[in-house]
DSSP file (Angstrom, degrees, kcal/mol; ACC not computed):
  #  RESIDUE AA STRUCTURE BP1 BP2  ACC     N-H-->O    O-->H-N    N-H-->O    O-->H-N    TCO  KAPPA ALPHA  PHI   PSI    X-CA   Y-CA   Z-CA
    1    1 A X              0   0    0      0, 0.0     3,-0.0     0, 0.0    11,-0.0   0.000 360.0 360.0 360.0 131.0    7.1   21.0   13.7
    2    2 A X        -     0   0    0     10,-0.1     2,-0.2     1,-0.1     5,-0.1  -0.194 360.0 -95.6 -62.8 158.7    5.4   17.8   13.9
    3    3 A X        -     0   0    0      1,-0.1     3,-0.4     2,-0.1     4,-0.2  -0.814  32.5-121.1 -83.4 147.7    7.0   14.2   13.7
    4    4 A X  S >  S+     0   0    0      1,-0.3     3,-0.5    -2,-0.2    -1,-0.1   0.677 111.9  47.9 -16.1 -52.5    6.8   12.8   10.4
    5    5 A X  T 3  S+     0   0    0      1,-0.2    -1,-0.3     3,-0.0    -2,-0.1   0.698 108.0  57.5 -89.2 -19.9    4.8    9.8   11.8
    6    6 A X  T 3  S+     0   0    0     -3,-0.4    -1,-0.2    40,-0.1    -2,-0.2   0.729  79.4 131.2 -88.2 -10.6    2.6   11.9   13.6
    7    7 A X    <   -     0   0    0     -3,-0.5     6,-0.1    -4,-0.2    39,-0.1  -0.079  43.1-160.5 -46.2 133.3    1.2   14.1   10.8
    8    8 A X  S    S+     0   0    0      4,-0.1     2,-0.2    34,-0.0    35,-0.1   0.584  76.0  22.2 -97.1  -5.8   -2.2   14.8   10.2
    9    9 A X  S    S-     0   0    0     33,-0.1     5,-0.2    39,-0.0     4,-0.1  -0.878  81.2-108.0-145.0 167.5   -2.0   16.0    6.4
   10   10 A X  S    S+     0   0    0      2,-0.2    38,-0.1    -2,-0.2    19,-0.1   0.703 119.7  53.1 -72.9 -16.1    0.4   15.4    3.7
   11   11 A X  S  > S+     0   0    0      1,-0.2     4,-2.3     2,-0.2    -1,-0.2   0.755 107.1  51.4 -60.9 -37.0    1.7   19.2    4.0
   12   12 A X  T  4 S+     0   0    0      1,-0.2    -1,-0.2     2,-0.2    -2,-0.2   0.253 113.8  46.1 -92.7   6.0    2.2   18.7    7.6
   13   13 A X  T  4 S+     0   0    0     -6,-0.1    -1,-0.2    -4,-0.1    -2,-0.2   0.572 109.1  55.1 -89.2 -24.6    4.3   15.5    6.7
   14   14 A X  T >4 S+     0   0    0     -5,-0.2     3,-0.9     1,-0.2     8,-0.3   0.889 100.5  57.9 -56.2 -49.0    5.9   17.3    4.2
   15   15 A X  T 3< S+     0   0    0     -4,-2.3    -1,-0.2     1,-0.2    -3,-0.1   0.702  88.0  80.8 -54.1 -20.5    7.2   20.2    6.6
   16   16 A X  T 3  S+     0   0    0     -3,-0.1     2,-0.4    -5,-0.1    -1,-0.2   0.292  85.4  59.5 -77.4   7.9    8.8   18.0    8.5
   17   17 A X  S < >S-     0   0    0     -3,-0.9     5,-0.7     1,-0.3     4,-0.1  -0.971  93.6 -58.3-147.9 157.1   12.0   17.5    6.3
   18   18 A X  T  >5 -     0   0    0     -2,-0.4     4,-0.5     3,-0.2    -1,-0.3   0.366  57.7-112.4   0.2-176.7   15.0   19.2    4.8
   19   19 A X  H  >5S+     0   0    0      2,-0.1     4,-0.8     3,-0.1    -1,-0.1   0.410 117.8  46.4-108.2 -26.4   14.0   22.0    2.5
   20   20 A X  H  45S+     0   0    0      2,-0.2    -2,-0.1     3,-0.1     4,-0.0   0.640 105.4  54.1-124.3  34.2   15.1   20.4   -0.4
   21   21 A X  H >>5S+     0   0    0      2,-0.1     3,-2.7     3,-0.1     4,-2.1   0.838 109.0  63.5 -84.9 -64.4   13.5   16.7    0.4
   22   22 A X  H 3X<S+     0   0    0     -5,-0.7     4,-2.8    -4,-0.5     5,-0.2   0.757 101.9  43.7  -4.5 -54.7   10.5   19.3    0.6
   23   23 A X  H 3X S+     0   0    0     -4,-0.8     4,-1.2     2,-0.2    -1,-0.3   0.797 114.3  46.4 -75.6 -24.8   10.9   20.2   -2.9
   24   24 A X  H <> S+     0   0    0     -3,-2.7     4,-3.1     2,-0.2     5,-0.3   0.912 117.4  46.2 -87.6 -61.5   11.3   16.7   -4.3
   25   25 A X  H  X S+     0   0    0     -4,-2.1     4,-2.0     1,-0.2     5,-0.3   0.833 109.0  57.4 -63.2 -31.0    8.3   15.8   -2.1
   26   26 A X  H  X S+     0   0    0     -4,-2.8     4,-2.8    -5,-0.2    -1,-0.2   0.981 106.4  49.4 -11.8 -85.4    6.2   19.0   -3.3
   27   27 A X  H  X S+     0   0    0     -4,-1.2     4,-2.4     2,-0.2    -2,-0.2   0.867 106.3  53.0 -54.1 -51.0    6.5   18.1   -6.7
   28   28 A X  H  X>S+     0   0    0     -4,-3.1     4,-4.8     1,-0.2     5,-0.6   0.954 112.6  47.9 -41.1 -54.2    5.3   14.3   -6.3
   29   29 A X  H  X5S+     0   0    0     -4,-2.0     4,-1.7    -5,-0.3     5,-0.3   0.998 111.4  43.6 -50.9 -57.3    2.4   15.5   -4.6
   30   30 A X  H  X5S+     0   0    0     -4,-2.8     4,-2.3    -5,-0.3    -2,-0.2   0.964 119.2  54.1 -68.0 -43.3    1.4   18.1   -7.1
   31   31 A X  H >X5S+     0   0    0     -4,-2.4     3,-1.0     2,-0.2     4,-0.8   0.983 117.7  30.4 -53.0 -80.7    2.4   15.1   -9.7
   32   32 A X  H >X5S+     0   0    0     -4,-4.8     3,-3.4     1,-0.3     4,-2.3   0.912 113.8  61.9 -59.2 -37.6    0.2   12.5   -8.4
   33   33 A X  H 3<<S+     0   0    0     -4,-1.7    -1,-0.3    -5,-0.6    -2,-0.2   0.838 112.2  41.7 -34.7 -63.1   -2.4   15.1   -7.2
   34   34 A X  H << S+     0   0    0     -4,-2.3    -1,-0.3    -3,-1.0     3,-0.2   0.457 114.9  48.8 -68.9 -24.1   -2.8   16.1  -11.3
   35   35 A X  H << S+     0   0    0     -3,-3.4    -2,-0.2    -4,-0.8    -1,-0.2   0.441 126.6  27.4-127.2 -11.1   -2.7   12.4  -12.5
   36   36 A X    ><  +     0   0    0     -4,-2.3     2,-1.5    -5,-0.4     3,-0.8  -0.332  63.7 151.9-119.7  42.4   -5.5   11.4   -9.9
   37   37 A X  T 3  S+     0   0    0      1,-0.2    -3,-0.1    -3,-0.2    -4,-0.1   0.293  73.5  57.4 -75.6  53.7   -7.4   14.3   -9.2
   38   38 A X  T 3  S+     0   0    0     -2,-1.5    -1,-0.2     2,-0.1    15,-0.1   0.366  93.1 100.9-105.7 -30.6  -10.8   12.0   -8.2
   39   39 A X  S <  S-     0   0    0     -3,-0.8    13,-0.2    -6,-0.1     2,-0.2   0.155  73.4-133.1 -62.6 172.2   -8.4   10.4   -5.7
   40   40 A X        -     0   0    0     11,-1.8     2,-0.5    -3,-0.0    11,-0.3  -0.316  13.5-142.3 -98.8 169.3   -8.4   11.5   -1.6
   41   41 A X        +     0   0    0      9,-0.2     2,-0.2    -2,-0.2     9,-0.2  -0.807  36.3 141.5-159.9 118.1   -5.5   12.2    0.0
   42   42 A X  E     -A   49   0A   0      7,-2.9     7,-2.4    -2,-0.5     2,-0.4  -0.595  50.6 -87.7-138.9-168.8   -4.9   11.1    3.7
   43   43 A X  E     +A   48   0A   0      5,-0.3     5,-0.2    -2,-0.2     2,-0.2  -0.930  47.7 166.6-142.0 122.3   -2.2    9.6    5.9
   44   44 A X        +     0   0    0      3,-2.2     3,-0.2    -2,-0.4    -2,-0.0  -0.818  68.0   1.9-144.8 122.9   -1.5    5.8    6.1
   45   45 A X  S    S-     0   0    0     -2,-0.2     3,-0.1     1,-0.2   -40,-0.0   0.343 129.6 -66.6  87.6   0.1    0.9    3.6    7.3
   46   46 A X  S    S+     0   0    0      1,-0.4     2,-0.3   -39,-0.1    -1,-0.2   0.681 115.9 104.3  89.6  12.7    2.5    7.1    8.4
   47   47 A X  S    S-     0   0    0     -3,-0.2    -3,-2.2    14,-0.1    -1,-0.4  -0.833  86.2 -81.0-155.0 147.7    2.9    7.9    5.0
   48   48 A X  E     -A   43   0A   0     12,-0.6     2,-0.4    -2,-0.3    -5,-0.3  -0.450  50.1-164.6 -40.5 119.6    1.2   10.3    2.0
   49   49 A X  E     -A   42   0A   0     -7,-2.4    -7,-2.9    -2,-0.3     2,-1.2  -0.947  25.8-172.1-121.5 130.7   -1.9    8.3    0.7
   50   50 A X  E     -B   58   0B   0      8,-1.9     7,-3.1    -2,-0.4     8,-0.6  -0.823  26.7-173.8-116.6 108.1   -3.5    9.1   -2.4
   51   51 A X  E     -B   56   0B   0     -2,-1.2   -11,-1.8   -11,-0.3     2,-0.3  -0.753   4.0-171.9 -95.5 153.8   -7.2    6.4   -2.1
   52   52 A X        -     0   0    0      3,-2.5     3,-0.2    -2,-0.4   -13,-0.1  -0.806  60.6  -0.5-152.2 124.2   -9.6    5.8   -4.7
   53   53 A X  S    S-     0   0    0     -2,-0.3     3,-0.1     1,-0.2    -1,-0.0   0.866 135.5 -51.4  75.3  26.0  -13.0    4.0   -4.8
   54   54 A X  S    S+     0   0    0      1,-0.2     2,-0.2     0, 0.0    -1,-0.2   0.710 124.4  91.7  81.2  13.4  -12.4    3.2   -1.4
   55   55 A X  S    S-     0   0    0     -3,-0.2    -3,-2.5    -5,-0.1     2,-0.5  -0.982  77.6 -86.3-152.5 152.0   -8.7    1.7   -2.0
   56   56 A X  E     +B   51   0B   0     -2,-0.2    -5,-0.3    -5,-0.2     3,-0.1  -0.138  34.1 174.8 -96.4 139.1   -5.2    2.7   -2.1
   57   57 A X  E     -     0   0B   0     -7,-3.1     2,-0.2    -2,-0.5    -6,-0.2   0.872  64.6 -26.8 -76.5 -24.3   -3.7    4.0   -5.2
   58   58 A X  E     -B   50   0B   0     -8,-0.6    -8,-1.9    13,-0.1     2,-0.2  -0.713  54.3-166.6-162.9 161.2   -0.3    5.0   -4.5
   59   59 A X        -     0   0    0    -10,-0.2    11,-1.7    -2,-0.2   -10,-0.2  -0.821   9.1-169.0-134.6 153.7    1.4    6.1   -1.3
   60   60 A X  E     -C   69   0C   0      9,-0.2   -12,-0.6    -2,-0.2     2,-0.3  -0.333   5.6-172.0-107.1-164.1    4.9    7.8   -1.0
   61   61 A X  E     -C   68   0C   0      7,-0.8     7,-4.8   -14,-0.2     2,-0.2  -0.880  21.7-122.5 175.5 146.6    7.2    8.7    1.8
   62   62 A X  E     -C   67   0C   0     -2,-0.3     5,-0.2     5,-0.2     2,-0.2  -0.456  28.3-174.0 -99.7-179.9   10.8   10.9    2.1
   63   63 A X        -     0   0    0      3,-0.7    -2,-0.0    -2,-0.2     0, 0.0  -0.799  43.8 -92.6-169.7 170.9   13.9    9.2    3.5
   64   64 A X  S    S+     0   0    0     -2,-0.2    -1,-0.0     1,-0.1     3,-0.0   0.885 123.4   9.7 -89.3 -25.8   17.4   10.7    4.3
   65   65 A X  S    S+     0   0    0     31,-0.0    32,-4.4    -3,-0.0    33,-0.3   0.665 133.0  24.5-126.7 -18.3   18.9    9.8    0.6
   66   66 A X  E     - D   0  96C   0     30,-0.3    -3,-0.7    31,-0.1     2,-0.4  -0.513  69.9-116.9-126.5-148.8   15.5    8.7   -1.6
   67   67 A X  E     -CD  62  95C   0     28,-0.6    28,-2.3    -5,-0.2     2,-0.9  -0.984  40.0-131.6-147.7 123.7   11.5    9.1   -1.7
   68   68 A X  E     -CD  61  94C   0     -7,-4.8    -7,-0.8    -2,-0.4     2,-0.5  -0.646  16.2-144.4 -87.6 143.6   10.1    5.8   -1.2
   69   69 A X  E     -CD  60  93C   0     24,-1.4    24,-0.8    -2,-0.9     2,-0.5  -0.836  17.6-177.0-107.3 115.9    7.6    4.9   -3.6
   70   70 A X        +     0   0    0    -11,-1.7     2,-2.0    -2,-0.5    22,-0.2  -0.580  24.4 144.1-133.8  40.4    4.5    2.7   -2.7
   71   71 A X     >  -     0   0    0     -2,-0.5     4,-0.9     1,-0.2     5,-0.3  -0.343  70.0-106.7-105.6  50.5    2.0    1.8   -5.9
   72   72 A X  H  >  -     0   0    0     -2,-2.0     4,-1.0    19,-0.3    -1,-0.2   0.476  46.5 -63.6  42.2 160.0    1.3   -1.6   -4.5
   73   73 A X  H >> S+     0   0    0      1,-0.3     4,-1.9     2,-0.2     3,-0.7   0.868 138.6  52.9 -54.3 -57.9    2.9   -4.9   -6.1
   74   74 A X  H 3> S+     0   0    0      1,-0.3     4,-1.2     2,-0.2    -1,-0.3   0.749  99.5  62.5 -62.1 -55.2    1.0   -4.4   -9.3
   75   75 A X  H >X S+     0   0    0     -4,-0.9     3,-0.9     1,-0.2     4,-0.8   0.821 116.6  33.1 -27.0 -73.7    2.3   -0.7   -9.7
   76   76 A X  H X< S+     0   0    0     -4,-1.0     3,-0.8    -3,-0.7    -2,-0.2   0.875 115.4  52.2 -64.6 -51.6    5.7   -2.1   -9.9
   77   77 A X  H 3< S+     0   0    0     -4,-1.9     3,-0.3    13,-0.3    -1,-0.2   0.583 103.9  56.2 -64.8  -6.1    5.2   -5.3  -11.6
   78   78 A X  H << S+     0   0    0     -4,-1.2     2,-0.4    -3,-0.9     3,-0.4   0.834 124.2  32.7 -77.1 -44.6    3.1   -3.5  -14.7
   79   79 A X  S << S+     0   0    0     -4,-0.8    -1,-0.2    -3,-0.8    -2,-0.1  -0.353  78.4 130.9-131.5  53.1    6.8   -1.3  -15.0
   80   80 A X  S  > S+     0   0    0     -2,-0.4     4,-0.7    -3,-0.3     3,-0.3   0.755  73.4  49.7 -87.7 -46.6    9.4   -4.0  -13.8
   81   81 A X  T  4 S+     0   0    0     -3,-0.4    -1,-0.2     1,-0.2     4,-0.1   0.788 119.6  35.0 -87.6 -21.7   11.7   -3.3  -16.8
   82   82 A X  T  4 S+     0   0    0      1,-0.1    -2,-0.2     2,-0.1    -1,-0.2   0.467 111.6  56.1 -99.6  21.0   11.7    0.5  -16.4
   83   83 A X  T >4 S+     0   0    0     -3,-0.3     3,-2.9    -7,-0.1    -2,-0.2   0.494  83.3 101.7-103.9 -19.0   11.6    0.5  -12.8
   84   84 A X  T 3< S+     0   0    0     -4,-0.7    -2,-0.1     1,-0.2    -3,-0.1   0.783  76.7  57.1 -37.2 -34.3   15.2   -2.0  -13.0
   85   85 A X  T 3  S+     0   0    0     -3,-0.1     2,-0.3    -4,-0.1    -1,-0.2   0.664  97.3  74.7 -79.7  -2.0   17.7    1.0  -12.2
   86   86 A X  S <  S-     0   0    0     -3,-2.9     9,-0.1     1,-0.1    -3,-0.1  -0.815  88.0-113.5-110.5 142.3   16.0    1.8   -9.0
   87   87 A X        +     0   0    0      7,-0.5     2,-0.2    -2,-0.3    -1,-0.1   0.009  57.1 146.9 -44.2 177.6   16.3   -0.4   -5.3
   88   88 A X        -     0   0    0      5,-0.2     2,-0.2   -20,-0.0     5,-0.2  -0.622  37.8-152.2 150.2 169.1   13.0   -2.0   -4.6
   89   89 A X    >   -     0   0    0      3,-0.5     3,-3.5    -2,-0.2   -13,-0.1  -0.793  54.6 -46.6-139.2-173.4   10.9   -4.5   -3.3
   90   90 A X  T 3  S+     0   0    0      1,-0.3   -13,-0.3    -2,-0.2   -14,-0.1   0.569 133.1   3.0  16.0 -65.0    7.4   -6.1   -3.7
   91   91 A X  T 3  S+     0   0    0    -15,-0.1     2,-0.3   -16,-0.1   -19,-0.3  -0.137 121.1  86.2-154.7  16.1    5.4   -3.2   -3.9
   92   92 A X    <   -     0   0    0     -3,-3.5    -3,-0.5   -22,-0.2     2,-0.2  -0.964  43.2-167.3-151.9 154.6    8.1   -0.5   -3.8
   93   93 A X  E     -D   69   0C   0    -24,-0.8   -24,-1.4    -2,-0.3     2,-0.4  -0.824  14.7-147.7-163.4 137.5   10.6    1.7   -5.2
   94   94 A X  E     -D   68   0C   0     -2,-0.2     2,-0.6   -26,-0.2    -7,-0.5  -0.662  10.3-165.6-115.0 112.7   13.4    4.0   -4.0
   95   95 A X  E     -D   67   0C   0    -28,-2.3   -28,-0.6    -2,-0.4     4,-0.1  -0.943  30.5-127.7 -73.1 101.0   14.0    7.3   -6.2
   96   96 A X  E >   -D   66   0C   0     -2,-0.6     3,-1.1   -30,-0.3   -30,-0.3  -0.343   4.7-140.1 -53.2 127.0   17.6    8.6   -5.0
   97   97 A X  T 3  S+     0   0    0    -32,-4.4   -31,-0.1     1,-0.2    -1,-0.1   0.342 102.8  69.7 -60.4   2.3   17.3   12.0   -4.0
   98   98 A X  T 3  S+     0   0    0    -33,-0.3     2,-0.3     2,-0.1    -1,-0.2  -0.100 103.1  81.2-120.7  30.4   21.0   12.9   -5.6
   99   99 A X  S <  S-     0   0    0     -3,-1.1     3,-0.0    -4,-0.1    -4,-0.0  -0.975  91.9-100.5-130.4 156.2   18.5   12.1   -9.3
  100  100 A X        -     0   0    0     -2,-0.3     2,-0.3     1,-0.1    -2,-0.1  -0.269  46.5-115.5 -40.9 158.4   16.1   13.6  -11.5
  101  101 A X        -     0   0    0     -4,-0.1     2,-2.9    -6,-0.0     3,-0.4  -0.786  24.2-127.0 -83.2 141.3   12.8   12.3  -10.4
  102  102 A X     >  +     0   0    0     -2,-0.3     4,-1.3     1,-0.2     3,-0.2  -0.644  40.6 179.3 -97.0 102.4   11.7   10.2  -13.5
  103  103 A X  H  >  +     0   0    0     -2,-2.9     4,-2.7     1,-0.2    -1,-0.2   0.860  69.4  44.2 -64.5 -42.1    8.4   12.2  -13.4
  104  104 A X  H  > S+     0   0    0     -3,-0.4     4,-1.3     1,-0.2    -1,-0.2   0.901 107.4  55.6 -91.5   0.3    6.7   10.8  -16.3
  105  105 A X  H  > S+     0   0    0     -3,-0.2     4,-1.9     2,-0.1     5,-0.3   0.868 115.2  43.8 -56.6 -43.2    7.6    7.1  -15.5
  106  106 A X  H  < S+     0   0    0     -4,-1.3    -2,-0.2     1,-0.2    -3,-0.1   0.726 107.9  60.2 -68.2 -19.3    5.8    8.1  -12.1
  107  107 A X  H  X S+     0   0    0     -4,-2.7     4,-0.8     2,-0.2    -1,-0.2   0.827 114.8  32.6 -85.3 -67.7    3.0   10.0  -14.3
  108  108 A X  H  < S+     0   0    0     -4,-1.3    -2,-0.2     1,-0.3    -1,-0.1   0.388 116.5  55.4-102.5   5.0    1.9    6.3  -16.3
  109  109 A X  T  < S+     0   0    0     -4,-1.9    -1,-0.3     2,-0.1    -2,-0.2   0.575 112.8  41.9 -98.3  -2.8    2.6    4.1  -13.3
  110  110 A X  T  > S+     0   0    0     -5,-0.3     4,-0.5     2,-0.2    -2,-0.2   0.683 113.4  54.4 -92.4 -29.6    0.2    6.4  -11.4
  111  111 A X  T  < S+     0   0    0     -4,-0.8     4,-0.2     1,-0.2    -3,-0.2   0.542 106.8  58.8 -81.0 -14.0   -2.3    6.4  -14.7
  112  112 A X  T  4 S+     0   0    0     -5,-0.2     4,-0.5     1,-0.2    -1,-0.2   0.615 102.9  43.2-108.0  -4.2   -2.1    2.8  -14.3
  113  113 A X  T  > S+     0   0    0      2,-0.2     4,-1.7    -4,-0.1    -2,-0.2   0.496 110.5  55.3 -94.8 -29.2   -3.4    2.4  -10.9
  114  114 A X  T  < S+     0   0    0     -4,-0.5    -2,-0.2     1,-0.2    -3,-0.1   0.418 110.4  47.9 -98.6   2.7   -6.1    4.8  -11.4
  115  115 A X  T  4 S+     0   0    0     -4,-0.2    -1,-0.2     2,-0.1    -2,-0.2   0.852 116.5  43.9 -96.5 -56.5   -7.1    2.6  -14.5
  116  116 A X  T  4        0   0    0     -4,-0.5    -2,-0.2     1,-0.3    -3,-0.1   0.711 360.0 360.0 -66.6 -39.0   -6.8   -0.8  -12.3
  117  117 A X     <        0   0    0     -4,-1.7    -1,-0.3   -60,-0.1    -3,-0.1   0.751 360.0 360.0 -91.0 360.0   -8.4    0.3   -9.7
């Protein structure tokens, strides 16, 4: 199994954890994958990267207790009042793995990047 940071695809980053961080992280992919499909999908920072137009639209990453989520400051600051029950910073936001994922928050902040950019 590869390290995480060394992966060369977002599958082969994927494999690299639990089997059910796997499943969480699955689904995001298949999520953003569906809500972007013009976007690319590469490895940056270490991390899932979904680009478009030559910039990046979102990227995610697993963790031992959440899935960080990465939709640049604007991603968060467009969805500041429903992103308020989750940790975060700047440009980020931490899903707890011991929650539903709030898929269709993740759905229009993802529609909203692919609009912006």
């Amino acid at each position: 199994m590869a390290s995480r940071s060394g992966a060369n695809s977002i599958d082969e980053y994927i494999a690299g954890f639990p089997p059910e961080t796997q499943k969480v992280l699955r689904e995001l992919h298949a999520l953003i994958r569906a809500t972007a499909p013009g976007a690319t999908e590469t490895i940056s920072y270490a991390m899932p990267t979904f680009d478009l137009n030559g910039h990046h639209l979102v990227h995610f990453a697993g963790y031992a207790r959440h899935i960080g989520f990465y939709p640049v400051p604007s991603g968060v600051e467009a969805f500041k009042e429903e992103l308020k029950p989750y940790k975060g910073g700047k440009g980020s936001v931490q899903f707890p793995l011991d929650q539903p994922m709030p898929t269709d928050l993740i759905r229009r902040i993802v529609e909203f990047r692919v609009e912006e950019n």
